[in-house]
C-alpha positions in Angstrom: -59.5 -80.4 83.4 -59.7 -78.4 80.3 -60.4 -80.4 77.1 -59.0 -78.9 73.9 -61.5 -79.3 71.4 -61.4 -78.8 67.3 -63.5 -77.1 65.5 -65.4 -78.2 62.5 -63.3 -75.7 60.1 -60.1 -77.6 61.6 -61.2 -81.4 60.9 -61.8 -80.0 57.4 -58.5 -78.5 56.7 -56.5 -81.8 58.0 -55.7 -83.8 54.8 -57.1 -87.4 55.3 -54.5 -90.4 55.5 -53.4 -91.8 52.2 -52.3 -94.9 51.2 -48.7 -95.1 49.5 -48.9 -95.0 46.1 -48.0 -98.9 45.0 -44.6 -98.5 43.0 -44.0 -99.7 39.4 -41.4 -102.1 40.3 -43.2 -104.7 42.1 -45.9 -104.8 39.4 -43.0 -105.6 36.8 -41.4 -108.3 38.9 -44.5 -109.8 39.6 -45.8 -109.3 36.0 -42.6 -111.0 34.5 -42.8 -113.9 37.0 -46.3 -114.4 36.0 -45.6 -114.6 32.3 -42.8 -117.1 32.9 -43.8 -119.1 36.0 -40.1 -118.9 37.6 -38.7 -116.2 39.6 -35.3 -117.4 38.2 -36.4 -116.9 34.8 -37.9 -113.3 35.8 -34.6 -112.5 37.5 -32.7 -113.1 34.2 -34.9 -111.4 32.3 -35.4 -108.1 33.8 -31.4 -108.2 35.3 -31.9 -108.8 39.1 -31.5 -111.2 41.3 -33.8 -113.9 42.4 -33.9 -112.5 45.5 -35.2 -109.0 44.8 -37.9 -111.0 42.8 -38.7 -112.8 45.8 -39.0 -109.7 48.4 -40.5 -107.0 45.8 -43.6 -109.8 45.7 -43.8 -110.7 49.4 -43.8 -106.9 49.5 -47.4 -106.9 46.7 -48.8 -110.2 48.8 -48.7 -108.0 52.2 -50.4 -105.3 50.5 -52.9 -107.0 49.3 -53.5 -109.4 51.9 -53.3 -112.5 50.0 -51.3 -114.5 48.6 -50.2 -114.5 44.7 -48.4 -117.5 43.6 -48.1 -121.1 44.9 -44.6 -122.3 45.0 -44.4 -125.4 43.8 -41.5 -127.7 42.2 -42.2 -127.1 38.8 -42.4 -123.2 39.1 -44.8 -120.4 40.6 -48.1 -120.9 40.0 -50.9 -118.1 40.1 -53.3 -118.2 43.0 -57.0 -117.0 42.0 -55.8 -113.7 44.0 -52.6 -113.8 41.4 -55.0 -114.6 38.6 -56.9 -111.6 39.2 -53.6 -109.2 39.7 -52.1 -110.7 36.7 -55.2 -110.0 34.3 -54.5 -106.2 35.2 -50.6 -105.8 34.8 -50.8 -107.4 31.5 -52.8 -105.1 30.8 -51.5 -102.0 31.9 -48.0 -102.8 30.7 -49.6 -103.1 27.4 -50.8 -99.8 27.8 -47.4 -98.3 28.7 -46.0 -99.8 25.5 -48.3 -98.4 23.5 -48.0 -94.9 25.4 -44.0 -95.7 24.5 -44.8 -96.2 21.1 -47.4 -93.6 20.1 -44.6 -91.1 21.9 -42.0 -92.7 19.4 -44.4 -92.4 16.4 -44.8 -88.3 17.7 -40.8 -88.2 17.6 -40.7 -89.9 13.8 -38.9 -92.8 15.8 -39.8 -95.9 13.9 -39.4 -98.4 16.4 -41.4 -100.7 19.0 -43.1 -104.4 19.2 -45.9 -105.9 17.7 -47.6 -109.4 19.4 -49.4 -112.1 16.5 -51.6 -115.2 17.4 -52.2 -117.5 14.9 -52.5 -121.4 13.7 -49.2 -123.2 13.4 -49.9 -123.9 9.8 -48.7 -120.7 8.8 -45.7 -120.8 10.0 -43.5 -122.7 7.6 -45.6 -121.0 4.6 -46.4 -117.7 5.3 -45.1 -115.5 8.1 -41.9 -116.2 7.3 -42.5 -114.1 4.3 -44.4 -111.6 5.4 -42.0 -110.9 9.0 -38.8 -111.0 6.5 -40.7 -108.2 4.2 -42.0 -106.2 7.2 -38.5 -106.3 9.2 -36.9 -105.3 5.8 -38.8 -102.0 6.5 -38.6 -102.1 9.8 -35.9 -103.1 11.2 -36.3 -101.3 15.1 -39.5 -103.6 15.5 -39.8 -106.5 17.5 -41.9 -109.0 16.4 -43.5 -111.7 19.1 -45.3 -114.3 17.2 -47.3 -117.1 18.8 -48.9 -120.4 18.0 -52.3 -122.0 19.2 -56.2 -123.2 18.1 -58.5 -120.6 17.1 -60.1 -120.6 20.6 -56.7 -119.8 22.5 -56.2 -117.0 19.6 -59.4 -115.3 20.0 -58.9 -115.5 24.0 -55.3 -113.8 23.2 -57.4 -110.7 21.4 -59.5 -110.4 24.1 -57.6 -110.3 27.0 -55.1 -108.1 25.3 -52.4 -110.8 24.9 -51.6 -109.7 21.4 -52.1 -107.2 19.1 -53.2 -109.1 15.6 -55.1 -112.1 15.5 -55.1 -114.6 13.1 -57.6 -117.3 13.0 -59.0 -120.0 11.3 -62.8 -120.2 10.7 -62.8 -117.9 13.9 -66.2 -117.1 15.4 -67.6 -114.0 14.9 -67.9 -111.8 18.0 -68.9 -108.0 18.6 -65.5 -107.4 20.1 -63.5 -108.4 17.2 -63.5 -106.5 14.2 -62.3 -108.3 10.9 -59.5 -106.5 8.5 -59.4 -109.1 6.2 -60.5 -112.5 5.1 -59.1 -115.4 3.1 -61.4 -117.8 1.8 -60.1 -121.1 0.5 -61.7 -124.6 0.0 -60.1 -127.0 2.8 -57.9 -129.3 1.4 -57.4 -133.7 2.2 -53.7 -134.0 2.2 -51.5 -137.2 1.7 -48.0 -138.5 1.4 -46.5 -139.0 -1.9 -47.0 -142.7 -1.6 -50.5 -142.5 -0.5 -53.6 -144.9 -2.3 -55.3 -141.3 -3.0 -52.3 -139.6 -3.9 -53.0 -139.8 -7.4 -56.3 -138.5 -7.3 -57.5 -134.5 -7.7 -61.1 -134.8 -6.6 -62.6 -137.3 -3.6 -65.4 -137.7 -1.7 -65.2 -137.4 2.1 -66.1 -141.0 2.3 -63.6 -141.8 0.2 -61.3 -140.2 2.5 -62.8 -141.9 5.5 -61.8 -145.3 4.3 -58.3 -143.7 5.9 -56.9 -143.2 9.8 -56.7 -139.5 10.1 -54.6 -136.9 12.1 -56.8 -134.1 12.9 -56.3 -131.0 15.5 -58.2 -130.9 18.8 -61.5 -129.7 19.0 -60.4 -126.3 20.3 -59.4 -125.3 16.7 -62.2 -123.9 13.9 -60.3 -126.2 11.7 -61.5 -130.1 13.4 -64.6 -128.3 14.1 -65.0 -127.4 10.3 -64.2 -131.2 9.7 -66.5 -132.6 12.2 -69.3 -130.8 10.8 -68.6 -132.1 7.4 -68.6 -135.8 8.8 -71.8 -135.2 10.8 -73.8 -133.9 8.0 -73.0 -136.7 5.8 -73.2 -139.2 8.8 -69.9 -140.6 8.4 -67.7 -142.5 10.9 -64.7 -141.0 11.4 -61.4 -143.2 12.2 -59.1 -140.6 14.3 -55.7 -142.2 14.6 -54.2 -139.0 15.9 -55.6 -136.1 18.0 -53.0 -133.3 18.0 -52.7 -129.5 19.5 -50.3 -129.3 16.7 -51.2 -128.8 12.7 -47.2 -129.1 11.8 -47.2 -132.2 13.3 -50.8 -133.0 11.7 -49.3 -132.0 8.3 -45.6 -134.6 8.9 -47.9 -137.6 9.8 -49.6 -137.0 6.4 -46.3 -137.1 5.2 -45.6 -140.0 6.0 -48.3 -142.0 4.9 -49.3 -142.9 8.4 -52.6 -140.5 7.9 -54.6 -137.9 6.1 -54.7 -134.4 7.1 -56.5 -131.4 6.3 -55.9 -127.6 5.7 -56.4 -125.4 3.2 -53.8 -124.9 0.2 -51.8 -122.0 0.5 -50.6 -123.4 3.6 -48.9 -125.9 2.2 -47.8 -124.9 -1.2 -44.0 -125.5 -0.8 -44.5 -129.2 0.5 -46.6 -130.0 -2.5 -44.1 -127.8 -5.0 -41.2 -130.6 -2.9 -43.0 -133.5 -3.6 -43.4 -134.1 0.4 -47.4 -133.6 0.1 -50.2 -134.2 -2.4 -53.3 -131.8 -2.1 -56.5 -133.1 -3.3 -60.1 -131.4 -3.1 -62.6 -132.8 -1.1 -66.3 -132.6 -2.6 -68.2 -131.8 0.4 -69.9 -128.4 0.9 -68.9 -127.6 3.8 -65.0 -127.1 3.3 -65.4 -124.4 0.6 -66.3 -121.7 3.2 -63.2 -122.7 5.2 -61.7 -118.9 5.9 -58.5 -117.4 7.5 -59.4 -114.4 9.2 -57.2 -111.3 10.5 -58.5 -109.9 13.2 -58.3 -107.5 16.1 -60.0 -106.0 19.2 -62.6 -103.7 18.2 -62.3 -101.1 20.9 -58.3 -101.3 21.7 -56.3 -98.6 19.9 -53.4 -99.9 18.4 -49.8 -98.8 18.5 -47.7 -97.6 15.7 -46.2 -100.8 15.1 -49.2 -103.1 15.3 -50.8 -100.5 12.8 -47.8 -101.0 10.0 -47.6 -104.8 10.6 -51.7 -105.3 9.8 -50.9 -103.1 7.2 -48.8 -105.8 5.7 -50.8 -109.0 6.6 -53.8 -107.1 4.7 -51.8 -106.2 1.5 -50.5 -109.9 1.6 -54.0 -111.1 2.0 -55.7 -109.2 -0.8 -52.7 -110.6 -3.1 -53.7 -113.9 -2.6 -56.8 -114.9 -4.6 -60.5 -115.1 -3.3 -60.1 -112.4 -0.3 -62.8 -110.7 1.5 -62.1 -107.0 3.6 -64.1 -106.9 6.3 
């Protein structure tokens, strides 16, 4: 029998056997039911049905071999396999918006979306002002803003979660460069009614006497606060241990407990009548600091660019401010 045999210039000119290229649409799917945790919630929000959500990521888990999420009754949760997956569609869909955007800016189309982090206590004080001004301009860009401690804030820079951090007494890390810093003495606050209400200057003891509502121990703010008490060897009595500073700042209100943050945040409760701001005489709360900040090697899209614009200008107005 005659065997047919191929000759080393052959095997060389046969194209090896590729792999499909992995389509965009199951990365989406998956990427939106990772960011909400329902594949009903993905469905509505990219305009499919459940179903297609379902197949196009039984269609990513036989690729890969593994499986993504664990359906359980409160939604889909992200396997360590998902976890890993998930870390690099965010991550790439960022990238594609800011491809989008820096093809817009090209065009002179002023339009696209820019992603904030930062504390809750800015949010009835001074984003409002600054996204009003800034959507004024621009009114073709989309503004996500989002709410946590300074730990879940930085994490959001890093991971490319957001475009603009804004944190309070932040640490300072190599991969986060600062645009601008605001430096203003942490203030005790109280309701109206409050036995120190009257006062303008206390000491921290003084302020000890009362229950207080402070953040968790993930934001620089407790941590600021906890310092203070441990260098003057205080004991604390902690009424209230909150993820929230608005609901920090209402207790005060109320009497119930004293809170702390630093003025500006709370200048149209105390011009209402519905807080009292008093300084504290302790060192340690004049380097409290509110810091805007952003990845130091990610390259920012048009939009991101115009908004830190803003937050700097708005920063620099207000009195005591640092440019890093």
């Amino acid at each position: 029998m005659r065997r047919h045999l191929v000759s080393a210039p052959q095997l060389l000119e046969r194209p090896p056997r590729r792999r499909p290229a992995m389509e965009l649409t199951p990365l989406r799917y998956f990427h939106e039911t990772a960011r909400t945790g329902s594949i009903r919630r993905a469905a509505e929000n990219l305009h499919v049905t459940p179903s297609s959500i379902s197949r196009m990521i039984a269609v990513l888990e036989q690729d890969f071999g593994a499986p993504l999420f664990e359906r359980t009754r409160t939604g889909m949760r992200l396997t360590a396999a998902g976890q890993v997956l998930s870390r690099q569609t965010q991550r790439m869909f960022r990238d594609l918006d800011r491809v989008r955007s820096a093809i817009d800016d090209l065009r002179g189309i002023r339009r696209g979306q820019v992603t904030v982090y930062g504390p809750e206590g800015l949010v009835a004080e001074f984003l409002p002002r600054v996204l009003s001004e800034f959507q004024a301009k621009y009114p073709a860009i989309a503004c996500q803003v989002y709410f946590g401690s300074t730990d879940r804030i930085v994490e959001a820079v890093v991971d490319d979660e957001t475009d603009i951090g804004i944190t309070f007494n932040g640490p300072h890390r190599p991969d986060l460069a600062t645009i601008a810093e605001f430096v203003e003495p942490l203030k005790c606050l109280v309701g109206p009614g409050h036995p120190l209400a009257n006062e303008t200057d206390v000491s921290l003891q003084d302020v000890l006497a009362f229950p207080l509502a402070l953040p968790e121990t993930s934001f620089g703010m407790r941590r600021m606060i906890d310092e203070a008490i441990a260098r003057e060897k205080l004991t604390p009595r902690i009424s209230i241990n909150t993820n929230s500073l608005e609901f920090a700042k209402r207790m005060a209100m109320t009497g119930t407990a004293v809170a702390f943050m630093p003025g500006f945040m709370v200048e149209d409760d105390v011009a209402a009548g519905k807080l009292r701001s008093i300084n504290v005489n302790t060192p340690v709360f004049l380097d409290s600091r509110v810091t805007v900040c952003i990845h130091r090697d990610r390259e920012l899209s048009f939009a991101a660019r115009e908004f830190l614009q803003f937050l700097k200008s708005r920063f620099h107005s207000m009195s005591a401010p640092k440019c890093g």
